[in-house]
Steps between C-alpha positions, in 0.01 A plus 500: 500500500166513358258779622161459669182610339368758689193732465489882528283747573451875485417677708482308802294722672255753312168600412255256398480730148888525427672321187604131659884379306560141516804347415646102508861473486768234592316210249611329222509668136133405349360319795099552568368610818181618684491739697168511765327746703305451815310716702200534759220722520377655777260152576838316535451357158754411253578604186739352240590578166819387253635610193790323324855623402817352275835664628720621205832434405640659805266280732316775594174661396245723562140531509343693244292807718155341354569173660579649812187678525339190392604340798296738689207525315457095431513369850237275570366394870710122516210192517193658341381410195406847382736687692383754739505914613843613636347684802673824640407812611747567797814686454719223661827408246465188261749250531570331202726156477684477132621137454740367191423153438674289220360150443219508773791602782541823694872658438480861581234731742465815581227681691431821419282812665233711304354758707158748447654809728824667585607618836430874417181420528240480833234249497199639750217260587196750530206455761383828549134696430382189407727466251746186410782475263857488430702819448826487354673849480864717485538595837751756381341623189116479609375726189498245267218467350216303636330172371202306619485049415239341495478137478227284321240244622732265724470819756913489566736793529748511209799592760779346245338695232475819652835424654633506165340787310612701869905413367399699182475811661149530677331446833267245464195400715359167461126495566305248671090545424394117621627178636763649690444578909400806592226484163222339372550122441310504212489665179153672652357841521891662495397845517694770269553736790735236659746537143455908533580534851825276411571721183476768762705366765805373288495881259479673920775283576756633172360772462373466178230626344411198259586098460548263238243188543595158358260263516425120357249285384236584803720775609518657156108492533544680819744736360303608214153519747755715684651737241155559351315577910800722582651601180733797646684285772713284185804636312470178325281184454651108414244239482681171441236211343214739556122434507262767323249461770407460854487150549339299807675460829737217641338241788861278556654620205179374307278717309186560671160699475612764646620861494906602470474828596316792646530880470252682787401233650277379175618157317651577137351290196668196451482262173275202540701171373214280286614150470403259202450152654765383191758698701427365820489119321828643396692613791401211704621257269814674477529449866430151489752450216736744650544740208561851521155684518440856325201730605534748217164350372325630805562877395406416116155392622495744790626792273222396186282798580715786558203730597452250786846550595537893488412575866775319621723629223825712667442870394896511361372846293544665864877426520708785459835346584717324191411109464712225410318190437682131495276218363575135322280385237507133620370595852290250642380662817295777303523659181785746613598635163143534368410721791854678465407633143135565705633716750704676243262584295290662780782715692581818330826515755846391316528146481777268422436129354693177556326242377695113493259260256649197592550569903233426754412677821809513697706691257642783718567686804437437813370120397766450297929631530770428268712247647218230618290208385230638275164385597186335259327241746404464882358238719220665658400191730197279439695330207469812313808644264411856387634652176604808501580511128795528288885314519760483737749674209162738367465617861859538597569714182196764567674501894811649375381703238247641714700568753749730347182665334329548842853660618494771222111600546589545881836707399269720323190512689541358834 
């Protein structure tokens, strides 16, 4: 009797950064197959990718641990053109669908589970002192040590993120600073006192006396503005994608005239975008052609006179905590690796370097985890497709080396 194909996968319930095993058996010696992944993001979209496979002479085969993770990385959003932004920043579990089709038709499925958290950990919404957040923590071990995310300029809370780094070995509060209830809509006027009295609250609550920060893109500019205004609250300082400078505030998730942050009361200096009319020509015809837009020319012409600039420059010499810095040298959203070698040039703390010349800006933790479509474009609304620089296999290769590097610096720092 001649065996069914069937497709199998391991394990069928784990984290969303363990090593996936797949395996076809029950085919025909030297028969071609492909084997398909589907998935939704946290906007009920889906995602599919495929890779294909020739069983061997038992009829069986299986897939090389590259294509595997390629199946995760090269999803794309199913019906758009130029794909789309695998949103997720809850710690709910990703189902994922694995088909094996042979000539166009399904023969084998199996749905499998890949999760961000493990029971031994507590998830805690916080709403408390004014402050809002996600804690996930060891009930039973609570002095682990302590660390602080903080997301960028969408204004979510990483929970899946933080979920994971809290299976590692730490208690982990997620940080909202805007667009979340209970704070400011808007990227506007966010005072600094509101991070300290957090910092405060979350090292009172474990009894610590210092925290790790991890912050990216905006919240690696808050992060550094942070280490460098309180420099003795930080055993350690990641700034994922980071920004040299103080840039303007958020109105909608859209720059706007108008401070980010405050310290006393008193507005801090901000950068002041300068637009060349060739750029604006530029990004609205990309909109009308619906092609992916950059705006790394704004900070070229906004950055042209750096004595301009230096008021709103962060003062990174005042960090005294170790630094690790994570920047792409095809980032599209701002200059991320220029101001990387910037910032290390000015802090006289120990830093440590990962720069990825081919990835873009959503190369590592929390915006990017092992185990899920890498990201390069979004659909903003308004017919606009941003480009956040880099490739789907550039991107997806900084993610896991960056993560395993981010591991070890909190091993010996955090």
């Amino acid at each position: 009797m001649q065996n069914k194909p069937a497709i199998h996968v391991s394990p069928m319930h784990g984290l969303i950064d363990e090593l996936t095993t797949i395996t076809v058996t029950g085919c025909t010696p030297g028969e071609n197959f492909y084997v398909e992944l589907s998935l939704t993001d946290q906007k009920e979209n889906e995602f599919k990718s495929t890779v294909s496979i020739k069983t061997n002479e038992n009829g069986e085969q299986t897939l090389p641990e590259l294509d595997v993770e390629g199946l995760f990385w090269s999803a794309e959003k199913v019906g758009e053109v130029h794909g789309d932004y695998f949103y997720k920043s809850d710690a709910s579990e990703l189902k994922m669908k694995w088909t094996l089709k042979r000539d166009g038709e399904e023969v084998g499925q199996v749905t499998t589970v890949r999760a961000f958290v493990r029971e031994d950990v507590v998830r805690e919404v916080i709403l408390e002192e004014g402050i809002v957040g996600t804690l996930f923590y060891h009930e039973q071990e609570p002095a682990k040590p302590v660390v602080v995310v903080l997301g960028g300029s969408d204004g979510e809370i990483q929970e899946h993120a933080a979920a994971l780094l809290a299976t590692k070995g730490y208690n982990v509060f997620a940080l909202a600073y805007f667009g979340q209830e209970g704070v400011s809509k808007d990227l506007d006027q966010i005072p600094l006192e509101y991070f300290d009295g957090a910092i405060h609250w979350v090292k009172g609550r474990f009894g610590v006396e210092g925290v790790t920060l991890i912050g990216y893109s905006r919240g690696a500019e808050a992060a550094l503005v942070l280490a460098s205004v309180y420099p003795d609250e930080f055993k350690a300082v990641v700034a994922g994608a980071p920004g040299a400078y103080v840039t303007s505030g958020l109105k909608n998730t859209i720059y706007a005239p108008i401070p980010s942050w405050t310290l006393g009361g008193k507005d801090l200096s901000y950068l002041t975008f300068k637009y060349r009319p060739s750029q604006m020509f530029s990004m609205i015809g990309g909109m009308i052609k619906r092609k992916p837009i950059s705006f790394l020319s704004i900070w070229e012409n906004s950055l042209s006179k750096p004595e301009k600039a230096e008021p709103s420059r962060i003062e990174v010499e005042r960090i005294k905590a170790p630094v690790l810095l994570i920047a792409g040298g095809q980032d599209q959203v701002w200059p991320s690796e220029k101001f990387a070698r910037q910032i290390a040039e000015k802090t006289e703390t120990e830093i440590r370097e990962l720069h990825y010349e081919e990835a873009g800006h959503f190369l590592a933790f929390p915006y990017a985890l092992p185990g899920m479509p890498a990201n390069v474009l979004m659909h903003v609304g308004s017919r606009m497709i941003m480009d956040f620089g880099g490739t789907k296999a550039a991107n997806a290769e900084a993610t896991t080396d960056s993560w395993e590097e981010l591991l070890g610096f909190l091993e010996e720092f955090a």
